[in-house]
C-alpha positions in Angstrom: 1.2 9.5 22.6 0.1 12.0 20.0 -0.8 10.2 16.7 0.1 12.6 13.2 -1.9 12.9 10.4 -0.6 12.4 7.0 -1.9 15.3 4.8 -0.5 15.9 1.3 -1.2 18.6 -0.9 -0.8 19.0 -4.6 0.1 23.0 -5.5 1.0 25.5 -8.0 2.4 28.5 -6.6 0.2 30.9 -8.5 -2.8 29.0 -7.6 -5.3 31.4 -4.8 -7.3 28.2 -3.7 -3.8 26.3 -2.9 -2.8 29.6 -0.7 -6.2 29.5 0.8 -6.2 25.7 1.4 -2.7 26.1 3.2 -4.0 28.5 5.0 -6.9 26.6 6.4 -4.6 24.1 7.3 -2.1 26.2 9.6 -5.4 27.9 11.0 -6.5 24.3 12.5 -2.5 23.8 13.4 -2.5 20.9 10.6 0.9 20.0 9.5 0.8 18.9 5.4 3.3 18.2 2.8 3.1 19.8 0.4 4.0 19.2 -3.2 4.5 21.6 -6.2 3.8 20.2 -9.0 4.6 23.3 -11.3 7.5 21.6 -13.2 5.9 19.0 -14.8 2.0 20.6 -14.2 -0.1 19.1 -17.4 1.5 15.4 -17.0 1.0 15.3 -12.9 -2.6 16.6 -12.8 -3.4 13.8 -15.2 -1.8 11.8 -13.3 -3.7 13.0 -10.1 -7.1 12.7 -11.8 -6.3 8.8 -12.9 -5.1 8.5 -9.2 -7.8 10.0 -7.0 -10.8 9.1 -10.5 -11.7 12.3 -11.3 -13.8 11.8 -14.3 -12.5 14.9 -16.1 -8.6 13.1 -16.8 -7.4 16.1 -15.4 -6.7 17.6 -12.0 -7.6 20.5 -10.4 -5.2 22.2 -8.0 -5.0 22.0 -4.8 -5.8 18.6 -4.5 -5.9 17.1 -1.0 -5.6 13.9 0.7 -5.5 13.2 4.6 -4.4 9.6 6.0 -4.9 7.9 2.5 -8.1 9.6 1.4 -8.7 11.9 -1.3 -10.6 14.9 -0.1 -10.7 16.9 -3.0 -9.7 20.6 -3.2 -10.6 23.5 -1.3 -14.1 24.2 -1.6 -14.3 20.5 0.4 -11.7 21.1 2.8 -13.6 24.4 3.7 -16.6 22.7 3.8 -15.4 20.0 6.2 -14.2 22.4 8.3 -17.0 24.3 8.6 -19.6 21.4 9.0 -16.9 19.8 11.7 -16.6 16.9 9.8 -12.8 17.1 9.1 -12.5 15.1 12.7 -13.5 11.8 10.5 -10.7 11.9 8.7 -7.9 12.7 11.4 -6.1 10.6 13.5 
């Protein structure tokens, strides 16, 4: 039996680093969720940085979390890729 991960991912859709994030994703064949937060944008990135304690108060986008952990955005999904890393956090 194949177990799934659970990757979510906070967007705008005129954000480059959320298209490039995606695109990471489908290149490893990840599915994600993803969720655009453009409607209500300044009140859910504060929201994201009191959830995943980003010192700031407010969220960057993409913001990315994979079974339950926060990753961060991009730059550290790249980098977790790269380095071969990203198998810690899979299922």
């Amino acid at each position: 039996m194949t177990k799934t991960n659970d990757i979510e991912i906070y967007t705008i859709p005129t954000c480059p680093f959320c298209q490039k994030a995606k695109e990471k994703l489908n290149d490893n064949y990840l599915d994600y969720t993803e969720y655009d937060i453009s409607h209500n944008e300044e009140e859910i990135r504060h929201k994201l940085a009191e959830l995943f304690e980003i010192p700031s108060g407010r969220a960057t986008v993409p913001q990315i979390t994979i079974n339950g952990k926060h990753i961060g955005g991009y730059s550290e999904l790249k980098e977790l890729i790269n380095s071969g890393r990203l198998n810690q956090y899979l299922n």
